[in-house]
Backbone and ligand atoms as CSV (ligand in chain L), in Angstrom:
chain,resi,resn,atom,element,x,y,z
A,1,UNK,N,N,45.740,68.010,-25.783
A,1,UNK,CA,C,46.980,67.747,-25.041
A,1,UNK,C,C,46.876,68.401,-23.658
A,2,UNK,N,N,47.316,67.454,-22.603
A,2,UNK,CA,C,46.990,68.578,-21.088
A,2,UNK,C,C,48.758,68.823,-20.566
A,3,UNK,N,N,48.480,70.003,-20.243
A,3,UNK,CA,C,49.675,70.838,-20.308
A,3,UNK,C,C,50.942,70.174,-18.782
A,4,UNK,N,N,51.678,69.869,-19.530
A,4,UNK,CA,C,52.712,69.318,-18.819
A,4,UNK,C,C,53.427,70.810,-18.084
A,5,UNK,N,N,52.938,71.177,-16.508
A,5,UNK,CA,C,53.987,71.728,-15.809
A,5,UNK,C,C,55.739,71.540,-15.522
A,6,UNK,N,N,55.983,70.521,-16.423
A,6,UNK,CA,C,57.518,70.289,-16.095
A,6,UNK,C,C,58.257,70.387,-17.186
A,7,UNK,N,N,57.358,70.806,-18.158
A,7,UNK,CA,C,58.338,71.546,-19.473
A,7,UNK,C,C,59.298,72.319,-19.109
A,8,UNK,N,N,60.428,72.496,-19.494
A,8,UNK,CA,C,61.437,73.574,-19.471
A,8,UNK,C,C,60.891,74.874,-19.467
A,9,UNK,N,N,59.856,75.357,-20.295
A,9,UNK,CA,C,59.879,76.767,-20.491
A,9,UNK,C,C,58.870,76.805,-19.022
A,10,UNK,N,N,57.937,76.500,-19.197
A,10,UNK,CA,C,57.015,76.364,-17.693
A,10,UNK,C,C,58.274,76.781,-16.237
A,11,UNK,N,N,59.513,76.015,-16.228
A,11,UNK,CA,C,60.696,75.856,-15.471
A,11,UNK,C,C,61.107,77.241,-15.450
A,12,UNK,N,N,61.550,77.676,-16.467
A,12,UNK,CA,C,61.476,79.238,-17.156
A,12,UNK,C,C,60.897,80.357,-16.669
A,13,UNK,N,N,59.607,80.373,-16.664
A,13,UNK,CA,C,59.040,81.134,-15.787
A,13,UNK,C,C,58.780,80.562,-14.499
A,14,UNK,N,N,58.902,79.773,-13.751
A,14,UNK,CA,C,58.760,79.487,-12.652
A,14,UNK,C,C,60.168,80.330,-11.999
A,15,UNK,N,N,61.092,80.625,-12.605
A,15,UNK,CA,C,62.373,80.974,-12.654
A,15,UNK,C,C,63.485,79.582,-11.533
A,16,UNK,N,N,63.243,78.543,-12.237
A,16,UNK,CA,C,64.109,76.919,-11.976
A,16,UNK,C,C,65.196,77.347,-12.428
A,17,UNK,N,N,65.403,77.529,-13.784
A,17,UNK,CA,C,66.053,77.903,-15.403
A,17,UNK,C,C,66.422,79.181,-15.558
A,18,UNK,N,N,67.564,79.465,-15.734
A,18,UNK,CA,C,67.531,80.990,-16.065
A,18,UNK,C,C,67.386,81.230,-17.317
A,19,UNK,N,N,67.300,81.998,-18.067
A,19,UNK,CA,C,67.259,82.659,-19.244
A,19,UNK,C,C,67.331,83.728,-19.524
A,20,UNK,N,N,67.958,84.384,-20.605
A,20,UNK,CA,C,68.188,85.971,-21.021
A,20,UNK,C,C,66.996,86.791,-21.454
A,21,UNK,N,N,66.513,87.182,-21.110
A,21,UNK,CA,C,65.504,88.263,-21.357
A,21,UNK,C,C,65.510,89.546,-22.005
A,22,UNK,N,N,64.682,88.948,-23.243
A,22,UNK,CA,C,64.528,90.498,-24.166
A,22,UNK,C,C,63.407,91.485,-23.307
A,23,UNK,N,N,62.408,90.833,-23.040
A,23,UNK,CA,C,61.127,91.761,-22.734
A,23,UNK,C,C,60.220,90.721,-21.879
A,24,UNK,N,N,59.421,91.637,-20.856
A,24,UNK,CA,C,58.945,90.850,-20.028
A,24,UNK,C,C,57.842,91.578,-19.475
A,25,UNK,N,N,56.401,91.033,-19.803
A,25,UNK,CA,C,55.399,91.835,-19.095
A,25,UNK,C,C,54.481,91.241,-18.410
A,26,UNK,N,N,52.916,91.628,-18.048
A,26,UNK,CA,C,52.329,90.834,-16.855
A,26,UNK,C,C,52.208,89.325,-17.930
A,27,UNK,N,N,51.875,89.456,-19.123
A,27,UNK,CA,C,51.181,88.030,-19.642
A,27,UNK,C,C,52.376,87.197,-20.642
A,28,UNK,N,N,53.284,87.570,-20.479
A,28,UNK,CA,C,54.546,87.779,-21.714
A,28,UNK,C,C,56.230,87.586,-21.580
A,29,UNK,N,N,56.622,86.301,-21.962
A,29,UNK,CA,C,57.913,86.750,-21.359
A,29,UNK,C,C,58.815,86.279,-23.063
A,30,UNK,N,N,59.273,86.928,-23.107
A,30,UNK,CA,C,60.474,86.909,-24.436
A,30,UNK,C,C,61.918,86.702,-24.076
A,31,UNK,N,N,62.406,85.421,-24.199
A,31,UNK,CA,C,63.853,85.526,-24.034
A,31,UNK,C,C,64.811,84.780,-25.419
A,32,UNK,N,N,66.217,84.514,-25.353
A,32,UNK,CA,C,67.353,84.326,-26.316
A,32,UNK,C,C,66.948,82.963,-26.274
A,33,UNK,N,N,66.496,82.268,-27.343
A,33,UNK,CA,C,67.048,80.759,-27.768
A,33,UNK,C,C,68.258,80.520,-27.126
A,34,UNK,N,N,68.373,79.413,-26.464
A,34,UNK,CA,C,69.287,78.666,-25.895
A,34,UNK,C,C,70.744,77.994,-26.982
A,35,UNK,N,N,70.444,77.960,-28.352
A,35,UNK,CA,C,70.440,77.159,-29.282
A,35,UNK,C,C,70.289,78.107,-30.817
A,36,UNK,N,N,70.571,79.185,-30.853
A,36,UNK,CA,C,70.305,79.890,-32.222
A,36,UNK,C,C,70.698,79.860,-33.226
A,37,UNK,N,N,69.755,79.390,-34.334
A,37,UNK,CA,C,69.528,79.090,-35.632
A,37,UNK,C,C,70.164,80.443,-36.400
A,38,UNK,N,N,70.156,81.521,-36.084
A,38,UNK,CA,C,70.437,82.612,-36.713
A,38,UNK,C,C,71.016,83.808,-35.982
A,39,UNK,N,N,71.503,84.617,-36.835
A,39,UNK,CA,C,72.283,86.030,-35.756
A,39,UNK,C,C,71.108,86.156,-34.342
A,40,UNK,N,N,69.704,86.360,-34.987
A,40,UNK,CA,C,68.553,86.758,-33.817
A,40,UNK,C,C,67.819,85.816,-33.505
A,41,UNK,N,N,68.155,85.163,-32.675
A,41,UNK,CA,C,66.522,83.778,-32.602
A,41,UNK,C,C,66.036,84.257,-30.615
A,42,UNK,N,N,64.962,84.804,-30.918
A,42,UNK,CA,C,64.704,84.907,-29.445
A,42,UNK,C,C,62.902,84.046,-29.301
A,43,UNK,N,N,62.249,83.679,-28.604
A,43,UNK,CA,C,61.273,83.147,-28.059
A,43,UNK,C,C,60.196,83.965,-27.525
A,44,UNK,N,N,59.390,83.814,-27.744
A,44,UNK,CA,C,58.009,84.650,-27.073
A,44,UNK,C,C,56.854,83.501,-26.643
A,45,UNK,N,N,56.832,83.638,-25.353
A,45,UNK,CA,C,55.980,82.821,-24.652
A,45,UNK,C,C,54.761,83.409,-23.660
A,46,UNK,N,N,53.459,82.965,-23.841
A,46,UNK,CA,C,52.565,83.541,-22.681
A,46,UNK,C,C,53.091,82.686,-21.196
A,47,UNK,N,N,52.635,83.429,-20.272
A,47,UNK,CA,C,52.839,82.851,-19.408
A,47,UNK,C,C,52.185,82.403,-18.472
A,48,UNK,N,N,51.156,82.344,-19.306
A,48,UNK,CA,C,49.577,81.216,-19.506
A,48,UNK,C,C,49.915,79.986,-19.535
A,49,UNK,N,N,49.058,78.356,-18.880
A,49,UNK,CA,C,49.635,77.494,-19.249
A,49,UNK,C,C,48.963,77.198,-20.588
A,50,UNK,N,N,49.426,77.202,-21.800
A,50,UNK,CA,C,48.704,76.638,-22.814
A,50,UNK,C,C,49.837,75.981,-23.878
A,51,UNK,N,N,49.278,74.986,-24.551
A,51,UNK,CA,C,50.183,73.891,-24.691
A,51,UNK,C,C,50.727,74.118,-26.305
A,52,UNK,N,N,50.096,74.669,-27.578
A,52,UNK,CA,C,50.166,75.107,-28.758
A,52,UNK,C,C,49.360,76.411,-29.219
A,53,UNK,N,N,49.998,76.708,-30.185
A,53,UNK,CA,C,48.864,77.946,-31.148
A,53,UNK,C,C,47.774,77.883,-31.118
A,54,UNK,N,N,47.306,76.361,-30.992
A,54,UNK,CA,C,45.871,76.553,-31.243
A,54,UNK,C,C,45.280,76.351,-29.988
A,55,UNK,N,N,45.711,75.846,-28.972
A,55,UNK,CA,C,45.261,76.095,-27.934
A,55,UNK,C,C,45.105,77.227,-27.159
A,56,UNK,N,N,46.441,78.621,-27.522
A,56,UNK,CA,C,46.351,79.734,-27.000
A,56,UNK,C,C,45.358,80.611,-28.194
A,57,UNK,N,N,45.466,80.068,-29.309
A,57,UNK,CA,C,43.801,81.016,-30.265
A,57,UNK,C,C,42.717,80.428,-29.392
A,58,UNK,N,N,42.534,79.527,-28.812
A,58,UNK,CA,C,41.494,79.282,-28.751
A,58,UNK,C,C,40.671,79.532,-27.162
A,59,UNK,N,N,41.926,79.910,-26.371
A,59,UNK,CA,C,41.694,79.594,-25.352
A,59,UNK,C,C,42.258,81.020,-24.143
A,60,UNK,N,N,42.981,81.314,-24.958
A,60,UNK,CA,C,43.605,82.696,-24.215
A,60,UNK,C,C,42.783,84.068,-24.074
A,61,UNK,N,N,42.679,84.863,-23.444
A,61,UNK,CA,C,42.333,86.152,-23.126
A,61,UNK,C,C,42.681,86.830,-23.999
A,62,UNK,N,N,41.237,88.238,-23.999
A,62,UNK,CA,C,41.756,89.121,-25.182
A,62,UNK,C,C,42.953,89.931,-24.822
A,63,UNK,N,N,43.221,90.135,-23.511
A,63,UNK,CA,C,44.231,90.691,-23.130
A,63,UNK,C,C,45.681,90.123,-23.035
A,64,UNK,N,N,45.320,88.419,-23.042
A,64,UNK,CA,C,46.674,87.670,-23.143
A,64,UNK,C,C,46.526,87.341,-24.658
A,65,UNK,N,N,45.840,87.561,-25.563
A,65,UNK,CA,C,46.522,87.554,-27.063
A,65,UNK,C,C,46.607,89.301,-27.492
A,66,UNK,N,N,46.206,90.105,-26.902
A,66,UNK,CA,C,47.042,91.331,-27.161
A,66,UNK,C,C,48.017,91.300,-26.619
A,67,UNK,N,N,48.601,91.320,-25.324
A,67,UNK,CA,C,49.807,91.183,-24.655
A,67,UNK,C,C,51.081,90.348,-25.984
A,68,UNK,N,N,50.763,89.474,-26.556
A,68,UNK,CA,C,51.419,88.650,-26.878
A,68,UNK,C,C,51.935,89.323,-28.053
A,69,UNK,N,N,50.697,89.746,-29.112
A,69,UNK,CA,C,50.962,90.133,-30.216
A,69,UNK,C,C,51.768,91.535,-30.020
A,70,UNK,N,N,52.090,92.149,-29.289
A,70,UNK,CA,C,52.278,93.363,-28.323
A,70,UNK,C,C,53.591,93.391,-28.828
A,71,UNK,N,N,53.840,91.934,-27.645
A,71,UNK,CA,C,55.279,91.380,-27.502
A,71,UNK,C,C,56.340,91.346,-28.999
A,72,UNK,N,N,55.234,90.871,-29.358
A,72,UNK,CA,C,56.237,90.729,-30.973
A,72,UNK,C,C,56.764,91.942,-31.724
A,73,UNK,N,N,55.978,92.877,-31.551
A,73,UNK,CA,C,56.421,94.188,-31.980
A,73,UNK,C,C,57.224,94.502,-30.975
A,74,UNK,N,N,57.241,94.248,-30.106
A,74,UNK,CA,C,58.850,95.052,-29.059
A,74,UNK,C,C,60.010,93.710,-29.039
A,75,UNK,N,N,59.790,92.955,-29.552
A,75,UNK,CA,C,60.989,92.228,-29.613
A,75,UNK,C,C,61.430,92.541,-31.287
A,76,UNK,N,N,61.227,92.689,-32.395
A,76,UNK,CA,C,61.466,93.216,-33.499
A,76,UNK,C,C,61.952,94.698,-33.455
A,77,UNK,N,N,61.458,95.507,-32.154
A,77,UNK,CA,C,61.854,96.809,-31.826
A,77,UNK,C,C,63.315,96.399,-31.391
A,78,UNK,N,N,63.302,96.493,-29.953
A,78,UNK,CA,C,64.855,95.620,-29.194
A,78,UNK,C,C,65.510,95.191,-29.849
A,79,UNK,N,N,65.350,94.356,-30.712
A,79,UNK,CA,C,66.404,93.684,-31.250
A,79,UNK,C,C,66.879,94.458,-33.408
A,80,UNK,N,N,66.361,94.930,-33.164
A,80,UNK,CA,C,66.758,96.024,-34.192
A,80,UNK,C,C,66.163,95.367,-35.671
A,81,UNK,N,N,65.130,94.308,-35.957
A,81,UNK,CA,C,64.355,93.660,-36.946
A,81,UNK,C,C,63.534,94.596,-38.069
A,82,UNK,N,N,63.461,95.793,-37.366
A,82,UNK,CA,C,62.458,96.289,-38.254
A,82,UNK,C,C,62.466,96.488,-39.546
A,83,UNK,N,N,63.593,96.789,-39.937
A,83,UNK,CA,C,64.174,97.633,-41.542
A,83,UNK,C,C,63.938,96.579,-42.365
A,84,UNK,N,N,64.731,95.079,-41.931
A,84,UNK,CA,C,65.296,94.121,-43.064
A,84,UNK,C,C,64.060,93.263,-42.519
A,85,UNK,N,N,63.630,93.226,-41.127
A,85,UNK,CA,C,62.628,92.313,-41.421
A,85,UNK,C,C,62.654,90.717,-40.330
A,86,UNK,N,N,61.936,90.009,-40.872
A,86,UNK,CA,C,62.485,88.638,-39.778
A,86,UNK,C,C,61.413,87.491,-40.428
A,87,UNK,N,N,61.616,86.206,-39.502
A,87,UNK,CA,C,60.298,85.068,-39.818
A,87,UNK,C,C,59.872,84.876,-38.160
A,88,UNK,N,N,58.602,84.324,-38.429
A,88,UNK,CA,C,58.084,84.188,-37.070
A,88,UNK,C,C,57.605,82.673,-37.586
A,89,UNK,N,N,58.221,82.197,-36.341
A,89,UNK,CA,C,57.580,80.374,-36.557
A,89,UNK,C,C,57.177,79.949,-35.024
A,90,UNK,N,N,55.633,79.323,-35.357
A,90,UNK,CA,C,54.859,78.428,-34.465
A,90,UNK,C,C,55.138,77.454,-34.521
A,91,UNK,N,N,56.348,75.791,-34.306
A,91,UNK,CA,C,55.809,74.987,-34.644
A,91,UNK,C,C,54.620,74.681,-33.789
A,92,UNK,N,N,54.165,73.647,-34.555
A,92,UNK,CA,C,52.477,72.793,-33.435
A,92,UNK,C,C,52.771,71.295,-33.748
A,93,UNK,N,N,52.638,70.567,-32.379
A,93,UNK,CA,C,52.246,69.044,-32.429
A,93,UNK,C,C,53.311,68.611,-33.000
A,94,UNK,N,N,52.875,67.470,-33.302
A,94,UNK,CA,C,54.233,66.290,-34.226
A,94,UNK,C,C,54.212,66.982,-35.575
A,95,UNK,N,N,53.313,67.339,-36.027
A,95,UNK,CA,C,53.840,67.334,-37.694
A,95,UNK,C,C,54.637,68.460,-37.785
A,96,UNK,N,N,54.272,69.070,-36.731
A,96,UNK,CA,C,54.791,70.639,-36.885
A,96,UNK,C,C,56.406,70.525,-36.188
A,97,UNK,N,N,56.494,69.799,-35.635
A,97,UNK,CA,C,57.852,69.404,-35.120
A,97,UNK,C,C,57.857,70.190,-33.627
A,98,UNK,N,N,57.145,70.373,-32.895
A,98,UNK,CA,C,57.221,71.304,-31.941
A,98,UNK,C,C,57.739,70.643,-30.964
A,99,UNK,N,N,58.441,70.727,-30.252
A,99,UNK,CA,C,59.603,69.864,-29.274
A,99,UNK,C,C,58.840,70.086,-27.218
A,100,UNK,N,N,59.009,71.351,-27.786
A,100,UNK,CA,C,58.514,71.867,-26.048
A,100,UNK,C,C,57.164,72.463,-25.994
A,101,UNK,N,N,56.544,71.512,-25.200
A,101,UNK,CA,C,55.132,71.797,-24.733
A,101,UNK,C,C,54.231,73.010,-24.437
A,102,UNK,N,N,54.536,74.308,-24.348
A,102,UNK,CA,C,54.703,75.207,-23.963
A,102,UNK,C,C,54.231,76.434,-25.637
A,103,UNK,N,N,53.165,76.778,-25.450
A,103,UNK,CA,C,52.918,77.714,-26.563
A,103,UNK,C,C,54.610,78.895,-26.898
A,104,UNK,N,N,54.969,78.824,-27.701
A,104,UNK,CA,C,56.054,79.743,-27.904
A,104,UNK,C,C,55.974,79.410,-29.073
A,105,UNK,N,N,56.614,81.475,-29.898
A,105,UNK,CA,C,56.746,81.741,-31.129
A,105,UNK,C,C,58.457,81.900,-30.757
A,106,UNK,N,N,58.928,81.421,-32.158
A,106,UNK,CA,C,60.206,82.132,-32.679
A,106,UNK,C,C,60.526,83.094,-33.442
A,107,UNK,N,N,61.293,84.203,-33.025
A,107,UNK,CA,C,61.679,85.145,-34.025
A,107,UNK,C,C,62.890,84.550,-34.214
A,108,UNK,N,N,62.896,84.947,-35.956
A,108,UNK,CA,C,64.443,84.558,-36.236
A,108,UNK,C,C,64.649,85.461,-37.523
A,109,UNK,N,N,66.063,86.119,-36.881
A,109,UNK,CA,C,66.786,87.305,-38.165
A,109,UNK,C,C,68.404,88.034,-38.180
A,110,UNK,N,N,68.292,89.297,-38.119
A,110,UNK,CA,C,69.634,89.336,-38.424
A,110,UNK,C,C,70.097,88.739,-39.701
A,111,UNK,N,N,70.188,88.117,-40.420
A,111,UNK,CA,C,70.683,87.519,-41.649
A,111,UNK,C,C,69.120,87.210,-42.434
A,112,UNK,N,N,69.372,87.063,-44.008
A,112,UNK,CA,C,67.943,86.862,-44.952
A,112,UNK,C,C,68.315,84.921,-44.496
A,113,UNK,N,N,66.785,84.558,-44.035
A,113,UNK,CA,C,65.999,83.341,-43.910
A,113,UNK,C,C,66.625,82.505,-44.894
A,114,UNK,N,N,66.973,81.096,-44.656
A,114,UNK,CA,C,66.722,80.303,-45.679
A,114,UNK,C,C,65.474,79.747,-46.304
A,115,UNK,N,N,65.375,79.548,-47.293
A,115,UNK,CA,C,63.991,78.999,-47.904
A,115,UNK,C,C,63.285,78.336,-46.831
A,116,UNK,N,N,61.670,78.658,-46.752
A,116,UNK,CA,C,61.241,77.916,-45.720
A,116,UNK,C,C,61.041,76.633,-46.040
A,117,UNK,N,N,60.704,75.900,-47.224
A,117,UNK,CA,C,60.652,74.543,-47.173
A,117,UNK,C,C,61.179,73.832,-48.344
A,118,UNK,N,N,62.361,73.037,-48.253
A,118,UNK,CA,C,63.244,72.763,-48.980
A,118,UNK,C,C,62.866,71.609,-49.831
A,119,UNK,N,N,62.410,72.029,-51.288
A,119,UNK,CA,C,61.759,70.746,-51.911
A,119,UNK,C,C,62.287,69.890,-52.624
A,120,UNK,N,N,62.307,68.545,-52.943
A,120,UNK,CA,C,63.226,67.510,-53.504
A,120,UNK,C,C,63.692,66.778,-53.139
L,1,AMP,P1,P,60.343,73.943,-30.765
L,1,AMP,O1,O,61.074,72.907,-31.539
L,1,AMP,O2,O,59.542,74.858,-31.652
L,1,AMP,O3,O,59.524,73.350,-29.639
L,1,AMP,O4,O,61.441,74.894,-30.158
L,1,AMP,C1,C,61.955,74.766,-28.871
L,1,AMP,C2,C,63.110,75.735,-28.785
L,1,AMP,O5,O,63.457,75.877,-27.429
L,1,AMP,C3,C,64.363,75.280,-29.521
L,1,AMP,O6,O,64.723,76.268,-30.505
L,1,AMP,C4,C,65.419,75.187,-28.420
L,1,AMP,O7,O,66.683,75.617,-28.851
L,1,AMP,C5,C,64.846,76.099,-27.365
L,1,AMP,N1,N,65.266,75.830,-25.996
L,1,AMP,C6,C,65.285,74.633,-25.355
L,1,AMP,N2,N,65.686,74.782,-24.077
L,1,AMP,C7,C,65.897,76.115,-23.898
L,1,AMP,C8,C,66.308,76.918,-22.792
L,1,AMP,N3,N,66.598,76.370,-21.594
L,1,AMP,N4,N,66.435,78.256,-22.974
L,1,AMP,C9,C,66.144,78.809,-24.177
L,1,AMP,N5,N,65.742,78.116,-25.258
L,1,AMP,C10,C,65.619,76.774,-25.121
C-alpha cells in the first residue's frame, strides 16, 4: 500500500487537525480518539509515514519502534491503566477493518473490555 499523505492522522501531525494530546515525542505522537469506544480510548501513532503494523515491523527504525513501544507505557502511565489494565488494538488492511491509513495503535480502558470476538 503507498502511503496516502492526506489521511487525517498524517493532517494530525502536520498540525491541519487539532487533536488532544496525551504524549508527544521526537518519533511519537499519542492523542484522545475523536470517537471513544470506552472511558480511555487514546491513539498512538509514529510519525513516520508508514501505512500498517506490518509495514512499521518491517520498515521502521530501531529507534522509531522503541520510541513507540516507549509510548505505550507512558500512555498506560498518564492515563492511570496500570492496576486494572487495558487492550491494545492494531487494526490492519480490510480484514482487519482498519479505516485510516496511517500506522496507529489503540488503547482502550477505564472499564473491563468486551469480549474480543463475538461468536454466533
Ligand atoms: P481504525 O478503524 O483502526 O483505522 O481507527 C481509526 C480511529 O481514528 C477511529 O477510532 C476514529 O474514531 C479515529 N479518528 C478519526 N478521526 C479522528 C480525529 N480527527 N481525531 C482523533 N481520532 C480520530
Amino acid at each position: 500500500m503507498t502511503y496516502d499523505p492526506d489521511n487525517i492522522f498524517a493532517k494530525i501531525l502536520r498540525g491541519e487537525i487539532p487533536n488532544t494530546t496525551v504524549f508527544e515525542d521526537d518519533h511519537v505522537l499519542c492523542f484522545d480518539d475523536l470517537y471513544p469506544q470506552m472511558p480511555v480510548h487514546c491513539l498512538i501513532i509514529p510519525k513516520g509515514e508508514y501505512t500498517d503494523l506490518s509495514d512499521f515491523s518491517a520498515n521502521a527504525t530501531a529507534e522509531e519502534l522503541t520510541a513507540f513501544h516507549r509510548a505505550i507505557a507512558k500512555v498506560v502511565e498518564v492515563k492511570g491503566l496500570s492496576d486494572d489494565g487495558y487492550r491494545a488494538i492494531c487494526n490492519t488492511k480490510i480484514h482487519g477493518g482498519q479505516e485510516v491509513p496511517h500506522f496507529h495503535m489503540h488503547i482502550l480502558g477505564g472499564e473491563k473490555c468486551p469480549p474480543m470476538i463475538v461468536k454466533g
